[in-house]
N, C-alpha and C positions, 0 to 999 in steps of 0.2 A: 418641755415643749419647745417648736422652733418654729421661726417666723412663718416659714412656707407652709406651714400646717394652718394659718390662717388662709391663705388661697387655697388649699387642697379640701376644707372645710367650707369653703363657700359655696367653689365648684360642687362638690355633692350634696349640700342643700339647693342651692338655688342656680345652679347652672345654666341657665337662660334669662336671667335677671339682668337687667342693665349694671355694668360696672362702672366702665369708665367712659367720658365722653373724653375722648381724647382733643390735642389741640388744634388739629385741625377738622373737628367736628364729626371724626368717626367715630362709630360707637358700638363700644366691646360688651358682651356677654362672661358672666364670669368663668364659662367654660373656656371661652378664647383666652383668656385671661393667663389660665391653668393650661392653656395646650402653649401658649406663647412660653411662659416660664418651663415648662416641657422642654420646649426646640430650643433656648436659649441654655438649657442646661446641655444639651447633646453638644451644640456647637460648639462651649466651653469646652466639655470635656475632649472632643477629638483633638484639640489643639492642646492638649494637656493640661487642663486642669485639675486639681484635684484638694483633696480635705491639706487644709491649713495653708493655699494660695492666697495669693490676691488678684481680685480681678478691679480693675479701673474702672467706671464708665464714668466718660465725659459725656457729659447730658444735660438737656432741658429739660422740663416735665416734657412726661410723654410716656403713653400705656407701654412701648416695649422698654423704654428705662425700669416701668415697675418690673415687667417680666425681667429681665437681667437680672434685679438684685433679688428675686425670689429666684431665682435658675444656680444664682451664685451659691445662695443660701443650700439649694437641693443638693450640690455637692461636695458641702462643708466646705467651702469657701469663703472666703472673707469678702463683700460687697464694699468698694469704697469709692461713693457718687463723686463728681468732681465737674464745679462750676467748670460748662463750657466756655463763656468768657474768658476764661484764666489764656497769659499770653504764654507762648511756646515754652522758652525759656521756664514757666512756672510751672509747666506742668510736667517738663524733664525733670524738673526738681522732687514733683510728686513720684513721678513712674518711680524714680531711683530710690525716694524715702521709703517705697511701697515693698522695693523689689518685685514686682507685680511681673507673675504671669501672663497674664492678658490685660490690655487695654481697649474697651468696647467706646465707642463712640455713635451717637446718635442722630446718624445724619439727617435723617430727615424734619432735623427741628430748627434746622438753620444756619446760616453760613460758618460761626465759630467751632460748633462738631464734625461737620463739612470739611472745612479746612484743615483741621486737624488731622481728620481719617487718612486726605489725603496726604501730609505730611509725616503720618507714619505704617502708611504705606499699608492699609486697612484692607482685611475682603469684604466683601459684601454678604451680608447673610439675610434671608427668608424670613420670617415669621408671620403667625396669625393674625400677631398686632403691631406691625411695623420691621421695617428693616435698620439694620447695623451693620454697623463697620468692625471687625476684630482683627487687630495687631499683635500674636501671637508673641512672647517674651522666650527666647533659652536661657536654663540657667538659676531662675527664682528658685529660694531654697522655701520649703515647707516649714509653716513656725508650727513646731510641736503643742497640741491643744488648739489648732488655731478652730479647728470644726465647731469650736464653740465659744467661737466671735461673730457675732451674725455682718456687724458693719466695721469698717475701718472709717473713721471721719478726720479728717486735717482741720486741723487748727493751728495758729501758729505763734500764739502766743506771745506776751510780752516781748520778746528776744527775736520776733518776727523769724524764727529756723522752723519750718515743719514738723508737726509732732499728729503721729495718728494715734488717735483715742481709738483704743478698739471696745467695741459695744457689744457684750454679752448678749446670746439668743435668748438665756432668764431674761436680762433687763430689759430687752422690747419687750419681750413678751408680755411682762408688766407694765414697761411704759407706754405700750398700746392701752391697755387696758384701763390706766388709770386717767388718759386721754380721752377714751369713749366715753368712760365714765362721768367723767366732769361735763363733759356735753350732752351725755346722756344719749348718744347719737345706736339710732336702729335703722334698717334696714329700709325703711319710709324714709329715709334721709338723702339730701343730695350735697354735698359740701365743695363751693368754690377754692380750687387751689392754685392760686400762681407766686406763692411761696417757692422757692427754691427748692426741688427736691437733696440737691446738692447740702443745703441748711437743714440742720437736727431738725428746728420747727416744720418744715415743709416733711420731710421726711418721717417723721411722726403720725403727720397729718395722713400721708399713707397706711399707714402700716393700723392706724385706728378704724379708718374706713374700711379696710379688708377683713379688719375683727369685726367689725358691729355689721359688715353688707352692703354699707350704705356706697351711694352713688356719687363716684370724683370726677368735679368736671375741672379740666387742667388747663392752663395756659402755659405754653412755652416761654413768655415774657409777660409782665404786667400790661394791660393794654385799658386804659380804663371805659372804654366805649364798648368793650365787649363784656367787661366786668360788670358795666350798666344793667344790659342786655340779657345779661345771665341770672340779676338779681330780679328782671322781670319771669324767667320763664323756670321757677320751680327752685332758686336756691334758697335752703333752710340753715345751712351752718354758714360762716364770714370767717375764715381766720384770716390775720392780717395785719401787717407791720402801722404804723401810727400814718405812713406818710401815703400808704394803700388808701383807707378811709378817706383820709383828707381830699385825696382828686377823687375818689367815687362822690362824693357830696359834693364837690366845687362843679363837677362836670354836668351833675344831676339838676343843680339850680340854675347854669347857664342854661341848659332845657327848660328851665320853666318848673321842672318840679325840687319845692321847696324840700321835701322830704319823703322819704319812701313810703311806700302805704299800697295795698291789695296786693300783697304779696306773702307767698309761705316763710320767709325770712323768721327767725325762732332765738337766734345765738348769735351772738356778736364778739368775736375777743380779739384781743390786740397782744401784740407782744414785739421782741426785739429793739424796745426802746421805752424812756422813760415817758407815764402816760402826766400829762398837764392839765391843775383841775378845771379849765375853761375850756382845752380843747374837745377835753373828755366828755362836758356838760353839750358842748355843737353837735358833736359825733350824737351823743343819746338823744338827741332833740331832730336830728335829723332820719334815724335810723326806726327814734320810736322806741327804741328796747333797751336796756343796761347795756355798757359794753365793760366787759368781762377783762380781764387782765390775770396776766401769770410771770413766772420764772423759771426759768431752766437755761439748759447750756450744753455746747460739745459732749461735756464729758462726764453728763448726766443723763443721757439718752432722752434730753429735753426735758419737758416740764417738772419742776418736783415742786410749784407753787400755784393756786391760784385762785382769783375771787370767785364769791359766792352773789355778786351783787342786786341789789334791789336798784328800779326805777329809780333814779334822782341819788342815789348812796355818794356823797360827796366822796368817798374809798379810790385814794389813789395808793394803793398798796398792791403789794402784788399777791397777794391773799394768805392762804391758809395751806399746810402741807399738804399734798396731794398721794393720792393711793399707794401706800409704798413706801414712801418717803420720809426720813426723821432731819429735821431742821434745825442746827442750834446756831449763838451765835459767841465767837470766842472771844472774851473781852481784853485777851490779854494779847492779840494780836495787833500787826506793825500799823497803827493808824484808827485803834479803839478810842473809844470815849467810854470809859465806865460809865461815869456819872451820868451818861445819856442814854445810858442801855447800849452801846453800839461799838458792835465788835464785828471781825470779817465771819462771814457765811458761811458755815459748813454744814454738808450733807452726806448722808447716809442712807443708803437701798442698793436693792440687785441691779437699779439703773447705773449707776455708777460704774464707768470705766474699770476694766480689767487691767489698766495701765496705758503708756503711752507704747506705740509700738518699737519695739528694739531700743528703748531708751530706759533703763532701769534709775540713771541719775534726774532723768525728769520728772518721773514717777514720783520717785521719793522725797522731791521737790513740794507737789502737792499732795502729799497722802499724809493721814495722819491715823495709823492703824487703816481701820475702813471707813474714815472719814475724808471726804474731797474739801480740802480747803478752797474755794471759789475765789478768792482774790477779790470778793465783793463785800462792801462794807453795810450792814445794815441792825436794823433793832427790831425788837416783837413792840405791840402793842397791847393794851388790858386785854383784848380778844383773842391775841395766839395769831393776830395778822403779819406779815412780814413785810418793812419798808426801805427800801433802798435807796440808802442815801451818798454813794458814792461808789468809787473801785481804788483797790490797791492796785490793780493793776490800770493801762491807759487804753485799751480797747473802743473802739469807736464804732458802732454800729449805725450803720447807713445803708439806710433803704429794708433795712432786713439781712444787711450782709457784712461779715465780720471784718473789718478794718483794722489791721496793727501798726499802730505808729512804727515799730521798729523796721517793719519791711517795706515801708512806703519812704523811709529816710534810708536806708541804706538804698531805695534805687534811686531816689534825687544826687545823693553823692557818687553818684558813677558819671555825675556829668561833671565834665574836667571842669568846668567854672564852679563849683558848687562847693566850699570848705566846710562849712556845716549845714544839719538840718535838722529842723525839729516839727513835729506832728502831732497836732489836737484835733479832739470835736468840739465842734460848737454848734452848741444845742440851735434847731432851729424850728418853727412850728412843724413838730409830728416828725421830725427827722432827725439829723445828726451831719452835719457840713465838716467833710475831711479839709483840713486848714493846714498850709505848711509857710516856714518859715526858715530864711535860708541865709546865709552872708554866702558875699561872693568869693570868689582869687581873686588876686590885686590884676587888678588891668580885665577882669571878665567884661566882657556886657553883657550881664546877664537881661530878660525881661519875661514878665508871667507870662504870656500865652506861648514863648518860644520853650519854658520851663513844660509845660503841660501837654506841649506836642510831644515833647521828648518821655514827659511819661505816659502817657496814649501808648509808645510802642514796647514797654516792661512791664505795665501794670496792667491790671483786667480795670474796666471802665469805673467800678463803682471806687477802685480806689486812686483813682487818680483825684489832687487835691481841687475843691470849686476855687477856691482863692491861695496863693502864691503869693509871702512878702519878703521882697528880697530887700534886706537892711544890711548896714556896715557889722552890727553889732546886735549879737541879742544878750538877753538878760542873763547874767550867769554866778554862780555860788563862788564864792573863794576857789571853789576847790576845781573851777572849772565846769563844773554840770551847770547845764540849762534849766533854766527857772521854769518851766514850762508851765504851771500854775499863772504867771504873768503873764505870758506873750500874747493872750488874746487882750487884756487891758490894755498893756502896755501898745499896742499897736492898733487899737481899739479906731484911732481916726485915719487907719489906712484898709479896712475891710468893709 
């Protein structure tokens, strides 16, 4: 089975059914839905698409983003979303990792797709449910098998270089399924999304609601006064990053109300960050319901963990395997604890990456047979629950959006005053705070906000760092490497 045979099944059940509310409040039918992903595939093809390309979109959520990756899908194409934010320079870097055929851009979601379009010199196309820009590629070679890669997803891992995970039409298929399933979500359903479609989690979050019917109302950015709004007029599912929650509750009691209540709201779950058991215990106090917590990742086609919880379940785990999925953990890997049960994470299912694209040595970097070694550190519990208690790798999650120390220190060293850099999170209530640290060239003047402007214009917004410490000296090994484990103590009375 393949993805677009969930919208081609919707449409002939329920083709007049509300789908999506899109974000700027229009509201699509799942036959428009199915006629958009239709137009989106003609347009593709007459500019030469075809089975085993790659097509880009740069996007916000938005109904004709879903059409795109279901039109890409219809002609065995590879679908690979691509945060709009991302600055030029980053996203040359993708077109050229991609080799991509096309690159669709979604303008009318706002200035960063906008700009783009016009930057590479975009036409303008029609549809049911919205318009695009398509910048047609000469040249892209065809990856053999590629018709049965539904998504290409960028990640960029520890070494901060582009690597596309590409995502088997099985593994959504499943990993839809095993997503609906955990939510339990039908067609009587409406699920708030301003997740990133761009983000496996956000994108999941699609591709579940077109299996079960249920209705997505999307935001093109997080906004939480509309988020309020939305939890009044009929939303039953919440997914949503740690720091999402936090201002939907902080915003709801500067109104006056203490905590949700007369409302269809059902499901609560969180993810893209570590959940903390007091923030956890506000959140369910304010929402009134368990909030649910999981695991997954790029190159697991999202979720393969997650909780089962009860009212008040102290469980800051991230739960139990989920449909499909087999969990171990290897104790003889770089940074176990036997004795403690705790070794790095590895998983197994049809979700699982077919490999990274055109990279065979990265590949076999994380595979182990048909095991994905995650680079996550963690242990089971008497229950079969799963807890995470660190990363071999240093990945920083903020906001919901993947942050790699290595690509955020190699753009700080492009500034001629800058001789090294180094890049952590620090954990913050329901967040994660990108932190850099930097020594100067002898005679620099360097200072933080002049540091921050200058990455404002290489980085996409969420990773440029909140604090910048610029020292003679940072902490470092015999051998030269940076202590990076210290730098946030160690400088602990300058943040």
């Amino acid at each position: 089975m393949r993805i677009e045979k969930f919208l081609e099944e919707a449409a002939r059940v329920s083709p007049g059914k509300l789908a999506v509310i899109d974000h700027d409040d229009r509201h699509y039918d799942w036959a428009a839905m199915l006629e958009g992903a239709r137009q989106m595939a003609e347009a593709l093809a007459a500019r030469g698409v075809g089975k085993g390309d790659r097509v880009l979109i740069i996007l916000e959520n938005s109904a004709v983003a879903i059409a795109t990756i279901f039109g890409a899908s219809m002609l065995g194409a590879m679908a690979s979303p691509v945060n709009a934010r991302l600055t030029a320079p980053e996203l040359q870097t993708l077109v050229e990792k991609s080799d991509a055929s096309a690159v669709v851009f979604t303008v009318e979601t706002g200035k960063w797709p906008a700009e783009h379009a016009a930057h590479w010199a975009g036409e303008p196309v029609e549809t049911s449910v919205g318009s695009v820009a398509i910048a047609a590629r000469a040249g892209a070679q065809p990856e053999p098998g590629g018709e049965e890669i539904a998504i290409l997803l960028f990640t960029s891992g520890t070494t901060g270089t582009p690597k596309g995970a590409m995502l088997g039409q099985a593994g959504w298929v499943d990993s839809a399924e095993a997503s609906r399933s955990i939510r339990s979500m039908t067609e009587d359903d409406l699920l708030y999304l301003a997740l990133p479609m761009s983000h496996v989690f956000g994108l999941a979050m699609v591709l579940s609601c077109t299996k079960a019917r249920s209705v997505l109302r999307l935001e093109s950015r997080f906004d939480v006064a509309r988020a309020h709004a939305a939890l009044k007029e009929g939303v039953t599912v919440l997914p949503a990053v740690p720091q999402m929650h936090a201002h939907i509750f902080a915003y709801a009691r500067e109104h006056g109300m203490e905590r949700y209540k007369d409302g269809p709201l059902r499901y609560v779950s969180s993810g893209g960050a570590p959940l903390d058991p007091v923030w956890k215990r506000e959140a369910e106090a304010f929402y009134g319901l368990p909030l649910q917590n999981g695991y997954g990742m790029t190159e697991s086609s999202s979720g393969v963990a997650a909780t089962r919880s009860k009212m008040g379940d102290p469980d800051c785990s991230v739960g139990l395997p989920m449909l499909g999925s087999e969990l171990r953990v290897n104790l003889e890997a770089p940074g176990a604890d036997p004795e403690k049960g705790v070794g790095e994470v590895e998983i197994r299912g049809t979700q699982i990456m077919k490999g990274y694209f055109r990279d065979p040595e990265a590949t076999a970097a994380v595979m182990d047979g048909d095991w994905f070694r995650s680079g996550d550190l963690g242990r089971f519990d008497d229950e079969g629950r799963l807890h995470l208690v660190g990363r071999t790798k240093e990945l920083i999650i903020h906001s919901g959006f993947n942050v790699y120390p290595a690509e955020v220190e190699a753009a700080l060293t492009e500034h001629k005053g800058v001789v090294l850099a180094a890049v952590v999170g620090r954990q913050v209530e329901g967040n994660e705070e990108v932190v850099a640290f930097v020594t100067p060239a002898k005679g620099a003047d360097l200072d933080e906000e002049g540091l921050r402007g200058f990455m404002k214009e290489r980085v996409a917004p969420y990773k440029v760092p909140k604090r910048i410490v610029i020292a003679d000296s940072l902490p470092q090994a015999p051998t030269g490497k940076i202590l990076k484990a210290q730098l946030l103590g160690h400088f602990a009375d300058r943040l």
